[in-house]
Every structure is written in structure tokens, then in C-alpha cells.
C-alpha positions in Angstrom: 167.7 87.5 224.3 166.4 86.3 220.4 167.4 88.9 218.2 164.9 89.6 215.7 166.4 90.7 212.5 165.6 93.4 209.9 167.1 96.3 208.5 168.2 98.7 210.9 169.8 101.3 209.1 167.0 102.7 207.1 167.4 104.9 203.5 164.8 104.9 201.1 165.8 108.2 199.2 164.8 108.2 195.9 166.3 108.9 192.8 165.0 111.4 190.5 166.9 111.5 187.1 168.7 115.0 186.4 166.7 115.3 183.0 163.9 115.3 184.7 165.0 118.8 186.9 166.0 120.2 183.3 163.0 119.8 182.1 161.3 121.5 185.3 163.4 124.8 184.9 162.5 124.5 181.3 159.3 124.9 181.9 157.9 121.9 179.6 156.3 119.8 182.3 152.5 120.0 182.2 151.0 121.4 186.0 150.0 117.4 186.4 153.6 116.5 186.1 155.2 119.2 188.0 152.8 118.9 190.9 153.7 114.4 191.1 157.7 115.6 190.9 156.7 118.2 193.7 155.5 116.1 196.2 158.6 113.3 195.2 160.6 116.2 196.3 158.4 116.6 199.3 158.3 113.0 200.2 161.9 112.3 199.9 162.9 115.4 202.7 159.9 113.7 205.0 161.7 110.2 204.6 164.7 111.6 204.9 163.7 112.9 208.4 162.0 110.6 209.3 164.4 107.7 209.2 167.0 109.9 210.6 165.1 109.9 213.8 164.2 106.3 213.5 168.2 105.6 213.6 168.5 107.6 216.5 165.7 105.4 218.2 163.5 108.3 218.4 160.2 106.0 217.1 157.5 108.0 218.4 159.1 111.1 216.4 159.2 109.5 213.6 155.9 108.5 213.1 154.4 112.0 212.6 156.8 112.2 209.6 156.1 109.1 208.0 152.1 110.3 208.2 152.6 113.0 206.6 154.3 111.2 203.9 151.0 108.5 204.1 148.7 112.0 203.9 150.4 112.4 200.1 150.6 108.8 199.2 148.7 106.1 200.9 150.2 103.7 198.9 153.5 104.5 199.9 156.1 101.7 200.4 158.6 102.8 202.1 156.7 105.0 204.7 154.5 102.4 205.4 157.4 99.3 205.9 159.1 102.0 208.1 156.0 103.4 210.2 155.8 99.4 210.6 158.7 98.7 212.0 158.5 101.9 214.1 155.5 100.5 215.5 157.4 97.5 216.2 160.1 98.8 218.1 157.6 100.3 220.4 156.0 97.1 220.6 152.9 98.1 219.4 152.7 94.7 217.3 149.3 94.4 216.5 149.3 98.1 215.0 152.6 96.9 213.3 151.0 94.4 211.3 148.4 96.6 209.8 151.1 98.3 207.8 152.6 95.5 206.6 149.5 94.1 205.8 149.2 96.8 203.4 151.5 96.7 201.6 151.2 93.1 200.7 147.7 93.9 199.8 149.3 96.1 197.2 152.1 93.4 196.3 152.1 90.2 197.8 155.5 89.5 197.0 157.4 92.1 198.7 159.8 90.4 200.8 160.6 93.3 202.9 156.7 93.7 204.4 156.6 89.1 204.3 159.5 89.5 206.4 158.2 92.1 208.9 154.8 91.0 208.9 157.0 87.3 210.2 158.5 89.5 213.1 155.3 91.2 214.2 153.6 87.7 214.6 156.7 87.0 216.5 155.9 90.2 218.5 152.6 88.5 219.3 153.7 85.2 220.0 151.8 83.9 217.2 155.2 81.5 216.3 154.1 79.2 213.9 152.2 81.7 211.5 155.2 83.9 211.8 157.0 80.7 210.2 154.9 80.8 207.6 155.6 84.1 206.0 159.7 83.2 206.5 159.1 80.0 204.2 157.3 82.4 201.7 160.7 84.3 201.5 162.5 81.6 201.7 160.7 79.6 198.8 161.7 82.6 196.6 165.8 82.9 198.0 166.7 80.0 200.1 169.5 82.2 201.4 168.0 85.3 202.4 169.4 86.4 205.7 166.5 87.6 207.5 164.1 85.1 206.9 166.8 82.5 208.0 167.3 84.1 210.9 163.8 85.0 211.9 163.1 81.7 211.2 165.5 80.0 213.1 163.9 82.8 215.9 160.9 81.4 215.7 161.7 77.8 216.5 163.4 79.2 219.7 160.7 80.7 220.5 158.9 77.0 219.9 161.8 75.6 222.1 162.5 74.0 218.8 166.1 74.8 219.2 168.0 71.5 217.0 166.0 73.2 214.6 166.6 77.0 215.2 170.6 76.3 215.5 169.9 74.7 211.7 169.5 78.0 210.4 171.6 80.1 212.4 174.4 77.8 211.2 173.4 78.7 207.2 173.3 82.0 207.8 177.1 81.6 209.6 178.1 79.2 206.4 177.5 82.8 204.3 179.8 85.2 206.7 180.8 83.9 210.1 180.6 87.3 211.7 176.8 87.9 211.4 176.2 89.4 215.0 172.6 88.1 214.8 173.2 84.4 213.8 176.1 84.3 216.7 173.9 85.6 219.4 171.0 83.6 218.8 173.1 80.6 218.4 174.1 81.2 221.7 170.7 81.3 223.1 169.6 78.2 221.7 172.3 76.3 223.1 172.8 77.8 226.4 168.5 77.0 226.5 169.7 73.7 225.5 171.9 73.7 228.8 175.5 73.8 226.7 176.3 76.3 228.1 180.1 76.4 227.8 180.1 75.6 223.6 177.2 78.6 223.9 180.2 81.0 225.5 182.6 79.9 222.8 180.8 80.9 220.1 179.3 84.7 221.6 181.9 85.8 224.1 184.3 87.5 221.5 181.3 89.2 219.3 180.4 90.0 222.4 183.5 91.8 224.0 184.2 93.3 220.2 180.7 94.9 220.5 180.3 96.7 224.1 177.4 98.8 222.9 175.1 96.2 221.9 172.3 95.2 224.5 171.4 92.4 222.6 175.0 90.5 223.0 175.8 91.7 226.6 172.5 90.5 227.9 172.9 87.3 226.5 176.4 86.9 228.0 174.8 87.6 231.2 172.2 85.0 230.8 174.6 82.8 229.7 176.7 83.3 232.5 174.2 83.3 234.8 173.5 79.5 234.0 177.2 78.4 234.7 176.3 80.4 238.0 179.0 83.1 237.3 176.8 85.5 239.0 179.4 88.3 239.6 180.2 88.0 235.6 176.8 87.7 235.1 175.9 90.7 236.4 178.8 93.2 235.1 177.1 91.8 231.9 173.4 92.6 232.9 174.8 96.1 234.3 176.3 96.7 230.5 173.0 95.7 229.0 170.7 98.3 231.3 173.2 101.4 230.6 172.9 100.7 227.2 168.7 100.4 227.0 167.3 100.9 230.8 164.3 99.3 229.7 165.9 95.8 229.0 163.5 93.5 231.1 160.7 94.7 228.9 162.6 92.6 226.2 163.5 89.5 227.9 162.2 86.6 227.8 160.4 84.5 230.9 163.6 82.1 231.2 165.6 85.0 230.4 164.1 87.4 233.0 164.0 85.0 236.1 167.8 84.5 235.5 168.0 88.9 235.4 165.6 88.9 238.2 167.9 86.1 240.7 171.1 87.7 239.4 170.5 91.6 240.2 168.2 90.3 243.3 164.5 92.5 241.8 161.6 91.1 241.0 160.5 91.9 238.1 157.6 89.7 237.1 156.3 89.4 233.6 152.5 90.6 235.2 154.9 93.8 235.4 157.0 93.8 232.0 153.2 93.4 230.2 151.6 96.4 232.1 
């Protein structure tokens, strides 16, 4: 299973100087002022909720919370980016983009909405635009992680994977361990039918990370090819515990291997509905 990559672990609180609270209790802020530093105040305890629920994968919660924020301050960065990528998560891709899309209407250079506005065409299938907005990011740092990655996503997706393994391999020249650049590395080239050199480079990320859907499923499928069912499926059983609605997530390939290997038949007519 590709694994898109963005931040997960969201904070966005803001800091507000400590002059600026002595000059609230001194009472020397016009109404104007102290009205702006009351909803900051106000904002920063919505965020604050709002991306602890996110974290907890509670994305429809959030959202509310992140409105509210919007109902202050339309133009609100953060709120918007994360009410994106909660969007996202519920695969709601098309809504998704909207939010990025405004915030690069306000800057076009904000690598954070280029980036997720990348993964919500990848959401949609719509590859090679996605690939577009990477090389933006990448044209200003050549070594930013997530556009590497996403990237390198992208041409998997394209069955491009020579390519895609290109970029998960820069992204492992920076730190080794990156969980995200190991399992899709592993994809490409078990798609690529190398399927044992695939094993050797996931198996111990994967067994050093039990709670992670992303890896175990990918074991599985990997497994799975080298027609290790009864691995294969301890792995796929791992996966489900961890996020019952896996086969939503899976790719065609991905999901006929799932669907021979746990003997269902789950078709992707079903996963779309």
C-alpha cells in the first residue's frame, strides 16, 4: 500500500509575545487591538482542539472546530491546511482540494498547501498533475521530504516504478529509517516482481512497527506474491485490527492479492460505493 506522506502530528499554536499580555492588563490596547488579540486567543484553544482530535483520527470531529476557526478568519492558514487534510483522510478529495486551493490563492508559494494539493490529485488519480505541484516544491528545496516522496508516489501510481524507487532512495540517502521511503520502496519493487530484495528492505521496519497498517499490509502483499499465504495473512489480519477499513485503501493489485489471500471478495465496484 503507497504511503502518501504529510505531516501527521499536527501543532500550529501560536505564539503571542508576553509584552503583548502586559500591555492587555495595562489597559493600553485600543478596543481594535484587544478584540484581534481576543479572537488569537480564541483561535489558538479551537486549533488546539481541533488537531488534538485530528491525532486521535477523529476527522469528522475535527472539522466543526476548524469552522469555527474559518467563521473568525477565512483566511486562516493553518485551519484551512488542516480542515484539508482532514478532508483527505476521509477521502473526500475533491472537497480536499478546495482548501488547499485557497490558500495558494492567498500565497502561491506555500509549500505545505503545494504539497497537499499534490496528494489530493493523487487522491483523485489525477497522477501526473499531482507531479506537477511536487516539482514546484522541489524546484525551491530539492531535498524536501514530502515532495520526494509523494513524488516518487506518484510514479508508482504511473507504474513508473525505476523512477519512483529514484526518489525513495534520496529520501533514504538523508536518514535510512524513514518509514515512508522503506515501505514504498517495497512496493515498487515487489510490483516490479523482486520480491525477495522488496522483503529485505521492509521486513524489520516492519516487525519494529506492529501498529502501523501501512507496513503490515505491505508485508502481506508482499508475501502474498512469494505465495506465503499463511504469512501473508497473519500480516493482512495485523493490518484489519489495526484500521478495519483497510480494503478501502488498497490498491486494485493490492486488493486482489487481500481478496485471494483471506478468500472475500471484495471488488473495487464495492471499495468505491
Amino acid at each position: 500500500m503507497m504511503r502518501p506522506y504529510y505531516k501527521q502530528s499536527l501543532s500550529s499554536k501560536r505564539i503571542i509575545l508576553a509584552f503583548s499580555f502586559f500591555l492587555i492588563f495595562a489597559s493600553s490596547l485600543s478596543l481594535a487591538n484587544a478584540q484581534k488579540t481576543s479572537n488569537s486567543t480564541e483561535i489558538d484553544t479551537l486549533l488546539d482542539t481541533a488537531d488534538t482530535l485530528f491525532n486521535k483520527k477523529n476527522y469528522d470531529e475535527s472539522i466543526p472546530y476548524y469552522d469555527k476557526i474559518l467563521a473568525i478568519n477565512t483566511s486562516d492558514i493553518d485551519a484551512l491546511n488542516h480542515k484539508g487534510l482532514a478532508l483527505w483522510e476521509l477521502h473526500k478529495y475533491n472537497e480536499s482540494l478546495t482548501y488547499f486551493d485557497q490558500i495558494l490563492s492567498i500565497n502561491p508559494s506555500i509549500v505545505k498547501a503545494l504539497n497537499n494539493k499534490g496528494l489530493a490529485l493523487l487522491g483523485l488519480q489525477k497522477n501526473d498533475e499531482a507531479i506537477q505541484y511536487f516539482d514546484q516544491v522541489l524546484s525551491m528545496n530539492e531535498s524536501d521530504v514530502y515532495a520526494l516522496i509523494n513524488k516518487g508516489g506518484a510514479l508508482l501510481a504511473l507504474e513508473k516504478n525505476d523512477e519512483a524507487i529514484q526518489y525513495f532512495d534520496q529520501v533514504l540517502s538523508m536518514n535510512e529509517s524513514d518509514v515512508y521511503a522503506i515501505n514504498n520502496k517495497a512496493e515498487a519493487l515487489a510490483e516490479m516482481g523482486k520480491n525477495e530484495e522488496a522483503l529485505s528492505v521492509i521486513e524489520k521496519t516492519a516487525l519494529d512497527n506492529p501498529k502501523d497498517e501501512t507496513l503490515q499490509s505491505t508485508m502481506a502483499f508482499i508475501l502474498a506474491n512469494m505465495g506465503k499465504d499463511y504469512e501473508a495473512r497473519v500480516y493482512y489480519e495485523k493490518a484489519l485490527k489495526i484500521n478495519p477499513t483497510l480494503t478501502e485503501i488498497l490498491y486494485e493489485d493490492e486488493l486482489d492479492e487481500f481478496n485471494r489471500v483471506m478468500g472475500t471478495n471484495t471488488t473495487q465496484q464495492q471499495k468505491q460505493q
